[in-house]
N, C-alpha and C positions, 0 to 999 in steps of 0.2 A: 379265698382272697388272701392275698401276700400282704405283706408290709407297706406297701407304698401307695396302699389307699387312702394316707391323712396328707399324701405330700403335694404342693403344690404347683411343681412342673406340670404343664402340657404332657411331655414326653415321659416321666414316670406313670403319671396316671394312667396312659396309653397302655402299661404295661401291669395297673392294677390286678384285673382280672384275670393274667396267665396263671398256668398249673406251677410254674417256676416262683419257689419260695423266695422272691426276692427281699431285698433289703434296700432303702437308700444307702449313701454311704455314710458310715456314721458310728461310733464307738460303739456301739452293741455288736454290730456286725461284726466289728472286726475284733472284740474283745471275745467274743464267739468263735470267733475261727482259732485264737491264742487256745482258747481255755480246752477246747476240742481235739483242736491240734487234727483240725480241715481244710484242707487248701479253700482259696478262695477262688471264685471264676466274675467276674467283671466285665459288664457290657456299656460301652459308651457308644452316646449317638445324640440325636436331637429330634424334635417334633419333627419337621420338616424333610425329614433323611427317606429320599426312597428306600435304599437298599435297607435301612434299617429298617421299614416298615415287610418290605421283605421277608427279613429272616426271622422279624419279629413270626409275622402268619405261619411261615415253614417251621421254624424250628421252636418260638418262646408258647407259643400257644400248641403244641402238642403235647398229648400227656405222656408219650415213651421217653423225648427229650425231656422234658419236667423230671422224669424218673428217675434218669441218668444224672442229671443234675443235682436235685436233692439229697442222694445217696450219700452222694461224695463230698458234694464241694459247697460253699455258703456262696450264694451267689446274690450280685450287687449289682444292680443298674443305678448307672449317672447319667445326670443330662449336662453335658457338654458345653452347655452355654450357661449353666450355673457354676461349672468348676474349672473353669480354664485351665485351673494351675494341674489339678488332677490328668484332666486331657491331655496335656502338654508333655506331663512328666514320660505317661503310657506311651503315647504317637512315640517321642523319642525312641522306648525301648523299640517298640514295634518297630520303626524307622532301621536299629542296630541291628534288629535280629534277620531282619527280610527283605529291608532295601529298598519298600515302601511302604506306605499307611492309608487308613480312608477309615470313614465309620462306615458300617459301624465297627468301633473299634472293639475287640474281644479280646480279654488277658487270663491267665490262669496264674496268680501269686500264690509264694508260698502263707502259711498262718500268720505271718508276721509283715504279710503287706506286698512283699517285693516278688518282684515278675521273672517268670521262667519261659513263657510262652504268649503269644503274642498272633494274631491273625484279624484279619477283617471282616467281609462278608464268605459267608462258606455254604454249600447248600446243607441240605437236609444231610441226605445219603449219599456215598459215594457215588461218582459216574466218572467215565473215561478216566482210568488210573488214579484220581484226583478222591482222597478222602472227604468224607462227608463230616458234618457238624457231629453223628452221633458216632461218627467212628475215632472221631478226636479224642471225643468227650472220652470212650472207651480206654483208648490208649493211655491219655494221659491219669485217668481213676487208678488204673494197673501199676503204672509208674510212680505211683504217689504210694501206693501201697508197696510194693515191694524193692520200689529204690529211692526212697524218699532223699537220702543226703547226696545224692545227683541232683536231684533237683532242686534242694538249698543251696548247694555247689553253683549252679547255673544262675541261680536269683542273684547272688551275693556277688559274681564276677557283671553282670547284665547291670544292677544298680552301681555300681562303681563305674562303668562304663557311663551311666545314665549322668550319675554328679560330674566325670571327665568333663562333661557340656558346659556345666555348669562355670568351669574356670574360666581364665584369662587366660591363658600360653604365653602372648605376646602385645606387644604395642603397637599402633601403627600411625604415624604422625601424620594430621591433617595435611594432606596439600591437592591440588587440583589436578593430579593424573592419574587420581584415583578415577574422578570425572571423565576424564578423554578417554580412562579402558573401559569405563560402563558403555561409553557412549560406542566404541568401536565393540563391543557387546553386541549392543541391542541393534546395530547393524548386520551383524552377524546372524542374529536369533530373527531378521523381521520378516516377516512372510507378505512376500512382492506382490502374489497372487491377491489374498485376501483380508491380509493388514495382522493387526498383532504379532504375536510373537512363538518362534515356535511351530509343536506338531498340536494336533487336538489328543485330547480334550482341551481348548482354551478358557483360559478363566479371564475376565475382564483385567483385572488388577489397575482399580484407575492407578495407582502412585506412581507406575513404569509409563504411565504418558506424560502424567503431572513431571516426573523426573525427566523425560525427555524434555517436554516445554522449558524446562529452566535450563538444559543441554545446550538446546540451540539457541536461546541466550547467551549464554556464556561464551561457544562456539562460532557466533553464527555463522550458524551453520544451517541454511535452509531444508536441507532435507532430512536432520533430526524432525525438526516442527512439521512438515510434511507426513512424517511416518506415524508422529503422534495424531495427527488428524485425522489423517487418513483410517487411522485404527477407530476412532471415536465415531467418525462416519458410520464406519460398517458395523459397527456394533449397536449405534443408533434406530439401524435399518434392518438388522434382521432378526431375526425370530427369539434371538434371547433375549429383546426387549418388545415386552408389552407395547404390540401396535396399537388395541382400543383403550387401554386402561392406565397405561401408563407403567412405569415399575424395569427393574431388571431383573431376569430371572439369572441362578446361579452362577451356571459357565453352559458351554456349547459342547456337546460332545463329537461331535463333528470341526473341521477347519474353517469354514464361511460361516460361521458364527450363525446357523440356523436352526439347529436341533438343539434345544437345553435339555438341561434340567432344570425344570418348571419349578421350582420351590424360587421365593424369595424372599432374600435377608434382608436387613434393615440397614446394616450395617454396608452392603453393596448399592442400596440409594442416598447413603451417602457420602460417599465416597467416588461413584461413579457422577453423581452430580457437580461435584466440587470439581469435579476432571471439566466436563461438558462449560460449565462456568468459564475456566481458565480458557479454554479455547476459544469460547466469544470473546471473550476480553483481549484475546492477542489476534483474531482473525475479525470478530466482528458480523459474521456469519451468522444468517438468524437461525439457521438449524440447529446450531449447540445451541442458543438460549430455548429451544422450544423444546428441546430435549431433556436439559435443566428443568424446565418449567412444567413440564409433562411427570418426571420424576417426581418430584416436591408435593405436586400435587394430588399423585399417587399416594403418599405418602401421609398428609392431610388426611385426604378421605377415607382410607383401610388401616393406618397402621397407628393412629392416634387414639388414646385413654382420654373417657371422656373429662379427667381432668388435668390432663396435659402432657404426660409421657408419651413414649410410641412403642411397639407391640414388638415384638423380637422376628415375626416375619409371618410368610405363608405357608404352607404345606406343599409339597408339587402332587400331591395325590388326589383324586375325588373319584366319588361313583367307585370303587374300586380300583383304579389305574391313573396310571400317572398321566398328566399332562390333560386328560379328557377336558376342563372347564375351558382350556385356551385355544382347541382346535375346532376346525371350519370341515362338514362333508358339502362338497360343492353343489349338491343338490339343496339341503338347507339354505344353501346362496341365494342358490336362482329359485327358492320358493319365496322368500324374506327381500329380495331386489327387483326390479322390472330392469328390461334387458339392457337398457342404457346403463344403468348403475352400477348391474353386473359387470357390463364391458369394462369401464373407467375403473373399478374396483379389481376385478383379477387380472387387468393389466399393471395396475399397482402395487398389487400386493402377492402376485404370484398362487393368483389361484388357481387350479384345473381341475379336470374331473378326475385324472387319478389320482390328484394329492402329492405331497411332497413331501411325508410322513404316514405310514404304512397306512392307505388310503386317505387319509385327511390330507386337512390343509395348515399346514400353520403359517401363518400371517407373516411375509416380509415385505419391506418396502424392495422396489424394482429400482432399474436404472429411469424406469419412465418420466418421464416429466412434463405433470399434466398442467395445463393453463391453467389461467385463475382464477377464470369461472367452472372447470372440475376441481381446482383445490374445496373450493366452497361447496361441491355436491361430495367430494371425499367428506368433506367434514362434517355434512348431515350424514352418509354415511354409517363412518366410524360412529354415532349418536348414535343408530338404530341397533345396528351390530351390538353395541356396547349396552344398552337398554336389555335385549333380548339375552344378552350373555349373564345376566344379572341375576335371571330366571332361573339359571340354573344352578347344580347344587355344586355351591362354593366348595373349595379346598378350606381346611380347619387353617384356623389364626393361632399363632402361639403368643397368648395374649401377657407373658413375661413382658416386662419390663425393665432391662437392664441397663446399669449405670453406663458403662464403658460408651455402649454405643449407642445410646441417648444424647453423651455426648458430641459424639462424631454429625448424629444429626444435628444437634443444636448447631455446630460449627455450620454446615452446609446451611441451613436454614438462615442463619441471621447473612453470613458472608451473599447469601442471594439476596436476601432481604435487603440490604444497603446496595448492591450492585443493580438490581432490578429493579428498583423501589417497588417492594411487595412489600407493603407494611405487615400482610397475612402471614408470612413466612418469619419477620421479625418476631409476633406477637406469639407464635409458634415455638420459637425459639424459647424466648422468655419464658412462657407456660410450662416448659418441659423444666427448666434449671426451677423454676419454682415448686417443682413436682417432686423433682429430688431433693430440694431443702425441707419438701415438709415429710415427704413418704421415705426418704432413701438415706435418714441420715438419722446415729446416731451417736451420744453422748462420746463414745471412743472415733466416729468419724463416718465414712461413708461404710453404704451397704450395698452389695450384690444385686439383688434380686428384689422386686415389686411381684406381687400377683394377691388377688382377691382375697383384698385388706389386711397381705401379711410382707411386710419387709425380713430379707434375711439373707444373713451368710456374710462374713467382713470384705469389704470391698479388696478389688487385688493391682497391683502397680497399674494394671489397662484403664480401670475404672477411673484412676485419680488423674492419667495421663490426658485420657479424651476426655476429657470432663474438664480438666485444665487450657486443653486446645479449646474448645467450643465456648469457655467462658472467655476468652481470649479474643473469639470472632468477636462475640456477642460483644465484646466492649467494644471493638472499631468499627462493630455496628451503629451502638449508639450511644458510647461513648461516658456511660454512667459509671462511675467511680465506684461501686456494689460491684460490680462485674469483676474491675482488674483486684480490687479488694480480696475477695472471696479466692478469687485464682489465685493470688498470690500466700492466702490462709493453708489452700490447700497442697499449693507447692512446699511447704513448711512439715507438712503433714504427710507429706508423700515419703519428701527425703528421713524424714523421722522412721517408717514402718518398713520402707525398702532399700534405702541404700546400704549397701555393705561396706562402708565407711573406707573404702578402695578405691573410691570415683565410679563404681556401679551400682546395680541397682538387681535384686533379686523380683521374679514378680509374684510372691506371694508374701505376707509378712509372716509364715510361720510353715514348719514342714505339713505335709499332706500324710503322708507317713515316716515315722520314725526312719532315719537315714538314708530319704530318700531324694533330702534337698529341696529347698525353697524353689527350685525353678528359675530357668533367666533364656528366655527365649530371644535370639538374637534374631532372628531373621524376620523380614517385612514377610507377610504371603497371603491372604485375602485380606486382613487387615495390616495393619503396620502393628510392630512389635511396639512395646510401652516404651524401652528406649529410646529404640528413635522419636518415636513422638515428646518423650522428656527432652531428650538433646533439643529438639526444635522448642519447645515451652520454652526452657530455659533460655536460647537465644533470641528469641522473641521476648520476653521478658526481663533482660536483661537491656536490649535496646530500648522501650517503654518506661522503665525506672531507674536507668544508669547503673543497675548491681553488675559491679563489675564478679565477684563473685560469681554470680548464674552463666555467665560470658565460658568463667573458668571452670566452673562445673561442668558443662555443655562440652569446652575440648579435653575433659580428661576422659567425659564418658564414648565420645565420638573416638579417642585412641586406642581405648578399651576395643571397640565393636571394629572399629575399621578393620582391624588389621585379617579378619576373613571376609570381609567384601573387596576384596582386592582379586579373590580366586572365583568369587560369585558377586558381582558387583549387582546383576538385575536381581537377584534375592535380598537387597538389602536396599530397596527404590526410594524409601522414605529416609531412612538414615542416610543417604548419597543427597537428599535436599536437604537435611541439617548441614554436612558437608560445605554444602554448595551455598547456603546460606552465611556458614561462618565467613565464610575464607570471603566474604561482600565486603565494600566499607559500610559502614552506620551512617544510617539515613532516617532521619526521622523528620517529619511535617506536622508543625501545627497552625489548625487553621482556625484563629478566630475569625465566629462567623455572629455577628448582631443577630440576635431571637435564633441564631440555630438553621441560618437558612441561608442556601447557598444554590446559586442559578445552576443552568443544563450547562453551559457553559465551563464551569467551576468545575461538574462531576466529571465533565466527560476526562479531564484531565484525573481526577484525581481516581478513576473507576479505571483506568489501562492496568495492565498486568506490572506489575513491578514487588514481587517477592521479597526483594531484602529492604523494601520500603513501609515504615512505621507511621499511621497517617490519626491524628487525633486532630475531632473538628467540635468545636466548643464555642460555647458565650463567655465562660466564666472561667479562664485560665487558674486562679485561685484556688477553685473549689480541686480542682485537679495536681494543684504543685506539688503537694505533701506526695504523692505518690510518682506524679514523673516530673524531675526537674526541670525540663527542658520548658515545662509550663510556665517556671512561676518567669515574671516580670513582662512575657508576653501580652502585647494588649494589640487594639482593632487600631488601624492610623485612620484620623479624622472619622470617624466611624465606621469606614469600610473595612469587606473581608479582609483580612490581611492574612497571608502564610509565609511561615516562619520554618525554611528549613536548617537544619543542627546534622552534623558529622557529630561522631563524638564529643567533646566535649566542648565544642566552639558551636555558634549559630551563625549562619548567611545573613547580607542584608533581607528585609520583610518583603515582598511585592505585594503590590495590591492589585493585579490587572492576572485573570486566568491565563492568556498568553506570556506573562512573563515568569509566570509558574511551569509552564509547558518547557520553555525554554531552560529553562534553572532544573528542569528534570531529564530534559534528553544529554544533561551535559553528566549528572552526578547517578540516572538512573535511568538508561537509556532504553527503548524498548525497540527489539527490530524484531518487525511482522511479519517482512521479506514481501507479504503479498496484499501490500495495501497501500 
């Protein structure tokens, strides 16, 4: 047994029992490799990584590779969703050396931490021209022994290259044509046939729809908001979303978004939700909220700690092979349906007898469109289907608990919560920010990582960011002065451990190794980088408490970042709605409401999409002033709702009628749905 049988990842433990003398990552190991003066070899990946589980059976679990391994090199397994800052740094290299990356990711550093070599998944043994894992391993032992200051040579120019990233080059001043090139971008990039963006493998990326929806705002421009929908449609519908259970699986590795990769993350239900939301709210369409409501819900019942966090994701693997729990052989169909069931069911969901997936079946929605007395036998259906799929044996939970995207859910959670009225989603939310203030937080600030009853690892800029957004929903959810509170303790907190006192922001608060830089990932890409999501806190929180300050923070760090989203504007989706958000005027709504309670009427206005709009609904304006001014002297006329909307520094006359609120909003915060 190796080292990393006290550790408390999923993903390490996975790797307990190889013949490979691993290490976490951690000062022994690498003051070992110093004092030995032994390169070091480094595997990152995560529970849920096919390929990783892969090369794990091929190559970490045999005893010749163990051989080769031990011999020569100190080798280190990380899990990926414990060290970001680590992952980020390696991708990079690997990114410079080869021109792409994936996990699992594999490094060979010199003793002293820094990278010479750099590869992904690899098989065992060579085949067709193409080296093998044990013929690398071969090569590079030889080269270490006999030409070792080549290979220092190589590290020492590769991490200089690495910190290069790390700079600023240049400036680039906020203005809105940044907007109109993304926008003639992702026109560019959009695929007519089957929506998204792009060749496959497609990855959802909800921010590149969210940034469209605000596009064709700003533009209107009806066939931005079309494209975005239309992607949300076909992603909704086919097979990388859980037809019976709910959930998004990773991305599609095909272009009609049918074939995934079966793993899912936590962090793409929420965020894919938050999308699906936006689009009811601008189209109205029950599909996106059922799709929303279908996700959350997934979410709820698999990915929730029984005392309030949520799990870091699924596995795509079970029974030995991937995807087996999610797929259908059409004869289990028609043993499990009677023939009518069967008909309505594989005309809806694209069943046959030879599968559509190397014999199987996997579940899409069709163009069909069945009445509403087969909607309600689909729906006993999908019940039984989903009942009998229960029975079988699950894919493993990677039952981690992490800060960053805990909070991305709380954001999705509470913002549906107030949008939907799911109180269950709200009380959801809550549950989890109180999970972290009692499991994930200590004396110097937030922490990393939750797992069985161990907090650890200092939390890194993503952690404080989404954690900062989600207490942020969670306030204009419901509006308790604890929420912008805290957000704003931890914005204090943030700027304190990562800004590099330049108007950016590094995202770890101390090196990973010795000169190998703090890290600052600019680019949005399954999730949004800490950046952008800071640039958007700050401007959202500077509208909410008047700090003009956070205003001016938010455009120096947006000049900083813009000035390469100009050459890649869809790589940078969520920083282009900071963007899109600054360059709005300030708008902010308060609505005193007597006991807190405001008709169907009232919400339907105040629940439309409108992004640069600030909406706080209260009894007690007072209890709130100390923290946004725009509160204090507000009160109800003759005891009704009244709302109070404020520009900057001035306030509109009050209305008291939902219609004259309507009005007073199509003029200052206009919303065009084009198809309604």
């Amino acid at each position: 047994m190796n080292k990393l049988q006290n550790e408390k990842s999923p993903y390490l433990l996975q790797h307990a029992d190889n013949p490979v003398d691993w290490y976490p990552w951690s000062d022994e190991a690498l003051d070992r490799a110093k004092m030995e003066n032994r390169p070091i070899f480094v595997s990152i990946g995560y529970s849920s990584c096919h390929w990783c589980h892969v090369m794990a059976h091929e190559s970490f679990e045999d005893d010749e590779v163990a051989g080769h391994l031990n011999r020569t090199f100190i080798s280190i397994k990380i899990d990926r969703e414990e060290r970001p800052d680590i992952d980020a740094g390696f991708m990079h290299a690997c990114h410079l050396l080869n021109g792409h990356g994936g996990w699992p990711l594999n490094l060979f550093l010199t003793p002293d931490g820094k990278p010479f070599h750099a590869l992904t998944y690899a098989p065992r043994n060579s085949a067709h021209g193409q080296p093998g894992f044990i013929a690398i391993v071969e090569k590079i032992a030889e080269l270490w022994e006999q030409q070792p200051a080549r290979l220092e040579d190589a590290a020492e120019r590769l991490t200089q290259a690495v910190l290069g990233l790390e700079s600023h080059q240049q400036e680039q001043e906020p203005d809105s044509q940044l907007l109109a090139e993304a926008a003639q971008s992702f026109r560019q990039q959009y695929d007519t046939i089957h929506a998204g963006f792009g060749r496959a493998p497609k990855f959802p990326q909800p921010h590149n729809v969210t940034l469209l929806l605000r596009l064709a705002q700003r533009q209107d421009d009806p066939e931005l908001q079309q494209m975005a929908l239309t992607t949300l449609e076909r992603i909704a519908a086919g097979g990388i979303s859980d037809q019976l259970g709910g959930g998004l699986h990773r991305y599609s590795v095909d272009a009609r978004w049918l074939v995934p990769h079966f793993e899912k993350m936590l962090y793409d239900q929420a965020l894919i939700s938050d999308a699906y939301l936006e689009a009811w709210q601008i189209s109205g369409r029950e599909l996106f909220k059922t799709a929303a409501e279908e996700t959350l819900d997934y979410v709820l019942r698999e990915l929730q700690h029984p005392e309030g966090g949520f799990y870091c994701g699924v596995d795509a693997d079970s029974e030995g092979s991937e995807g087996t729990y999610y797929l259908w052989h059409d004869d289990e169909l028609r043993e499990l349906l009677n023939d009518e069931e069967y008909s309505i069911f594989s005309s809806c969901y694209d069943v046959t007898p030879e599968g559509n997936f190397e014999g199987k079946n996997i579940l899409q929605r069709t163009p069909a469109e069945p009445s509403e007395q087969q909607d309600k036998q689909l729906a006993d259906i999908r019940s039984k289907l989903f009942t009998v799929r229960n029975k079988r044996i699950a894919p493993d939970t990677d039952d981690k608990v992490l800060t960053a995207w805990n909070g991305l859910m709380i954001a999705s959670l509470a913002r549906a919560g107030f949008l939907l009225k799911r109180s269950d989603y709200r009380v959801a939310a809550r549950k989890a920010v109180d999970f972290i203030r009692q499991k994930l937080t200590s004396e110097k600030g937030l922490l990393r990582r939750y797992r069985d009853g161990e907090a650890a690892i200092a939390a890194f800029h993503e952690d404080y960011a989404y954690l900062i957004r989600g207490l942020i929903e969670l306030f204009q959810a419901e509006f308790k002065p604890e929420d912008l509170r805290y957000a704003l303790e931890l914005n204090e907190r943030c700027e304190a451990l990562f800004s590099d006192d330049r108007g950016g922001y590094f995202d770890a608060a101390d090196d990973y190794v010795s000169g190998m830089g703090r890290g600052r990932n600019k680019q949005d890409g399954a999730v949004p980088a800490a950046a952008s999501v800071t640039a958007h806190n700050l401007l959202r929180l500077a509208r909410l408490t008047g700090r003009r300050d956070y205003s001016a923070k938010a455009r120096k760090l947006l000049r900083l970042h813009l000035a390469q989203a100009g050459n890649h504007p869809t790589a940078f989706a969520f920083l282009l709605q900071a963007l899109d958000l600054s360059l709005q005027n300030e708008l902010s709504l308060i609505m005193i409401a007597p006991e807190n309670t405001i008709d169907d009427s009232w919400k339907k206005v105040v629940h439309s999409f409108s992004p640069s709009l600030v909406t706080v609904i209260t009894d007690d304006t007072e209890e709130l002033a100390a923290l946004i001014p725009h509160c204090a002297g507000k009160t109800a006329i003759d005891g009704q709702l009244t709302a109070w909307a404020c520009t900057g520094d001035s306030c509109l006359s009050p209305v008291t009628s939902a219609d004259d609120l309507a009005q007073l909003l199509d003029v200052y915060a206009p919303l065009k749905t084009f198809i309604r």
